[in-house]
N, C-alpha and C positions, 0 to 999 in steps of 0.2 A: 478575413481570416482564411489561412488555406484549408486545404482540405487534410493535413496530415495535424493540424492544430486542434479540428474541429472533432478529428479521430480521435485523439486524445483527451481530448472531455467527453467523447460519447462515450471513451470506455469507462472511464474516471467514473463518470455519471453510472453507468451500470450495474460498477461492481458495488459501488453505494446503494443503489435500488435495490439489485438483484433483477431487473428487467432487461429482456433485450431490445436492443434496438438497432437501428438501420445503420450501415456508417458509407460516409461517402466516399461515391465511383471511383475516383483519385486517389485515395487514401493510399501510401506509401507507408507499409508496414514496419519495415526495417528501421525506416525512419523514426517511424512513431517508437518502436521497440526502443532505438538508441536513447531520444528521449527519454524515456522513461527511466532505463537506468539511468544514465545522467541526472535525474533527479529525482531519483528516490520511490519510485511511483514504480515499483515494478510488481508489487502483488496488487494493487489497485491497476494493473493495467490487464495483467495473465485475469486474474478472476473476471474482468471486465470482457476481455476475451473471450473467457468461457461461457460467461452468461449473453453473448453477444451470435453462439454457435459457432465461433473460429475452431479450427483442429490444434488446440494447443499439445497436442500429440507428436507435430513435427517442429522442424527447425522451421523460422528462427524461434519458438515457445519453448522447447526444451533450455536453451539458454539461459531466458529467460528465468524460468524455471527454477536457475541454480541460483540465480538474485534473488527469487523470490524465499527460495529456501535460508536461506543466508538472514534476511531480512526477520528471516522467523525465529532462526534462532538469539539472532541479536535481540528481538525485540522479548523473547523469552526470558533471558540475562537481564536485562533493562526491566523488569515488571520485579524481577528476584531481587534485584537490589536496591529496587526502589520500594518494596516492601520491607527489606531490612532496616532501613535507614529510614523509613517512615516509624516502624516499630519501634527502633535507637531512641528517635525524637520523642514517641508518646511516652517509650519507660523514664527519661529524663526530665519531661513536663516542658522541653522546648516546642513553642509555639513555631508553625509552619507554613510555607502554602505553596500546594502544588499549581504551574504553570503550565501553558502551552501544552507538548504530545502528555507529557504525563497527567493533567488534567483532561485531556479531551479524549484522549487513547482510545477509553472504552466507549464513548459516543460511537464507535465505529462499527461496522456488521463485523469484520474479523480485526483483532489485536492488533496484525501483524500489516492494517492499512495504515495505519499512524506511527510515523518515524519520532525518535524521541532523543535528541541531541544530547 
């Protein structure tokens, strides 16, 4: 595994923890940042950042930043209407069952780390 795959699970791993950790000498930031957007992982990577002592103060974290933000409001929307439609279901007595981000969502330290299709 290289070094910028390995970055990306320490921070993964961090913002999970809330611990810092070491990330390695080679680590390619930009890299890892694309990544992350790319899949979705961008407030598990920034929080991971931060708990990691990175300056997510500058570029490229500001960036990021605006994924992260984004990610939070979507997933704000996503909680609202999966409350309604939870609600819909118990006033009408249909039987339900919540899957995948929408069951695990709040396993999470913040909401806004579990993506919800």
């Amino acid at each position: 595994m290289d070094d910028n795959k390995k970055g990306l699970l320490i921070l993964i791993k961090s913002a999970v923890t809330g611990e810092k950790y070491a990330l390695p000498e080679g680590l390619n930031l930009i890299e890892v940042l694309k990544e992350a957007t790319k899949r979705s992982f961008s407030s598990l990577v920034y929080y991971g950042a931060h708990n990691c002592g990175l300056n997510v103060k500058e570029q490229p974290f500001l960036t990021l930043f605006s994924y992260v933000c984004a990610e939070l409001s979507l997933s704000e929307k996503q909680l609202f209407s999966l409350d309604e439609l939870t609600h819909a279901f118990n006033e009408k007595g249909i039987d339900y069952m919540l899957l995948k981000g929408a069951r695990i969502k709040g396993m999470y330290p913040k909401k806004d780390m579990r993506n919800m299709g």
